[in-house]
C-alpha positions in Angstrom: -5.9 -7.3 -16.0 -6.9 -4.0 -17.2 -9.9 -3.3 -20.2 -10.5 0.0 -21.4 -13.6 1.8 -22.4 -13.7 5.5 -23.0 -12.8 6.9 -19.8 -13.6 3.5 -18.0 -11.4 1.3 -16.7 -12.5 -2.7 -15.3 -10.1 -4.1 -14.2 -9.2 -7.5 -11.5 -7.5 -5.9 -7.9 -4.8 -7.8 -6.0 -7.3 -9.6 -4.4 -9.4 -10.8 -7.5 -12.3 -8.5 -7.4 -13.2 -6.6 -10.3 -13.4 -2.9 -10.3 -14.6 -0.4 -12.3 -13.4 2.9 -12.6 -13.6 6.3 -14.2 -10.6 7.6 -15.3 -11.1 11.2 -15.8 -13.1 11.3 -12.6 -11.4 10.7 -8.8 -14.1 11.4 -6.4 -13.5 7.9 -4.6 -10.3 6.8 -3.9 -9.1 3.1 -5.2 -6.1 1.2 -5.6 -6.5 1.6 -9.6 -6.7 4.9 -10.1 -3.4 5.4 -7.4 -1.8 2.8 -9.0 -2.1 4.4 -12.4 -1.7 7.8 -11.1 -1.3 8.9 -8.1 1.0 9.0 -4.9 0.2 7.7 -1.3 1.6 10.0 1.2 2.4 9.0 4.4 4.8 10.8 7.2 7.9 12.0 5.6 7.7 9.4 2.8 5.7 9.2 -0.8 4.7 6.3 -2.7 4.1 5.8 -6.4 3.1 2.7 -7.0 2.7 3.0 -10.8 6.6 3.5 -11.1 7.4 1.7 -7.4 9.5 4.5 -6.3 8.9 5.3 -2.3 10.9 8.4 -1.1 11.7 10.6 1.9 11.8 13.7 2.6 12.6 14.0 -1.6 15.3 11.5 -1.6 14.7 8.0 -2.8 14.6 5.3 -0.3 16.0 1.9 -2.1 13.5 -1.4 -1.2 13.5 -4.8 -1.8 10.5 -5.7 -4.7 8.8 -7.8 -1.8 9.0 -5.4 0.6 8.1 -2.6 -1.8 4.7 -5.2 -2.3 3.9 -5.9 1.3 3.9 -1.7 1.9 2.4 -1.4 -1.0 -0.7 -4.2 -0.5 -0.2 -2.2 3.5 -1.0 1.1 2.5 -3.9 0.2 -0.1 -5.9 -0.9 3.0 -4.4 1.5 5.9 -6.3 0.6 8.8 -7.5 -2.3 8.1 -5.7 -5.4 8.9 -4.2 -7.6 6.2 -3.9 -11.5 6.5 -0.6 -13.1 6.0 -2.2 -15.2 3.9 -3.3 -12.0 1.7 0.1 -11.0 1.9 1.5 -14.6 0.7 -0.6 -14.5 -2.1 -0.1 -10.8 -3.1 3.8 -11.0 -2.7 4.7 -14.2 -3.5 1.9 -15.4 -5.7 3.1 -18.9 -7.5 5.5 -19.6 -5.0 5.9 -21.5 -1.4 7.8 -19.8 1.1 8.3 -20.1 4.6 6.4 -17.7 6.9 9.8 -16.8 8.0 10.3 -15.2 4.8 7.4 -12.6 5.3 9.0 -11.8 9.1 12.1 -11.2 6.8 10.6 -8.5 4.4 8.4 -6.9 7.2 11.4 -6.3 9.1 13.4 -5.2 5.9 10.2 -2.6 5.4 10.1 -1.8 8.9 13.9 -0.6 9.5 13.5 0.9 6.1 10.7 3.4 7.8 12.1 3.6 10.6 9.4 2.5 12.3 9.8 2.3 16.0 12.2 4.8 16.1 11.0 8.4 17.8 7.9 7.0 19.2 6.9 6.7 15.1 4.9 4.0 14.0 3.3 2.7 11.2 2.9 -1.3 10.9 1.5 -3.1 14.1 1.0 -6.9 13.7 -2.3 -7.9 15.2 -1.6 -11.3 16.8 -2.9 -14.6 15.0 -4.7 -12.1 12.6 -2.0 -10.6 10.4 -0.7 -7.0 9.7 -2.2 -3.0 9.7 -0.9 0.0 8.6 -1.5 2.9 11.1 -0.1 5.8 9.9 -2.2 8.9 9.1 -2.4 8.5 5.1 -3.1 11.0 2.1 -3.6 9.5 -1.4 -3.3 12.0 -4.1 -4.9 11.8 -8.0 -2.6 14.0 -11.0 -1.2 16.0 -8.1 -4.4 16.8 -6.2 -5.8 15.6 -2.7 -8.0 13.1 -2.7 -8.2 11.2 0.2 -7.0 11.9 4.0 -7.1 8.9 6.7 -6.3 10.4 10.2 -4.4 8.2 12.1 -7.5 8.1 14.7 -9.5 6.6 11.8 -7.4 3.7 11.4 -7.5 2.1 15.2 -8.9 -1.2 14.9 
């Protein structure tokens, strides 16, 4: 839910916290602004989440909407771990599924990033605890560098 006033913006996050946020000014990365905005950039690929397109290396990279949501909920808290149950109620929100079905998507997203492959990694699944992005991350604002996470930074 989004309200607008001026150049601020309140607005209810994936996880039901309300934000506030100045449009016209990034000094502090959130998810609002990059979801209105900006990109994430990690390893070969770029995110915009406001249009869900995810590329690599320039050339679109085709994902299914829940996986597209689980990298998405993934990278809006890179190195920090995410509870299945965060991810069940982010991805599939009004519906019961199986936990199978998350294993599903994950491994979907997974082979989709080729993670694993060349030593590259970028989703670990800390056991009985959930998931964490681990990937060195960039989030940019209207084309302009905001916020760098060194893959160091994100080791839990």
């Amino acid at each position: 839910m989004l309200t607008l006033d001026d150049a601020n913006v309140s607005l209810l996050d994936s996880f039901g916290a309300r934000r506030r946020v100045n449009a016209n000014e990034p000094a502090e990365w959130n998810a609002a602004t990059t979801q209105r905005r900006g990109a994430i950039l990690f390893g070969e690929f770029r995110l915009v989440p406001a249009t869900r397109t995810l590329t690599r290396n320039g050339s679109p990279l085709h994902l299914g909407a829940r996986a597209l949501d689980i990298l998405i909920a993934l990278l809006e808290r890179a190195g920090q771990i995410v509870s299945k149950a965060e991810l069940f109620a982010i991805v599939w929100p009004t519906t019961c599924v199986e936990e199978s079905n998350l294993r599903v998507q994950l491994s979907a997203l997974r082979r989709a990033l080729g993670d694993g492959r060349s030593g590259t990694r970028f989703i670990l699944n800390v056991a009985g605890r959930g998931y964490l992005f681990v990937g060195e991350v960039e989030r940019t604002w209207v084309g302009r560098s905001v916020e760098s996470i060194p893959l160091s930074a994100t080791a839990a």
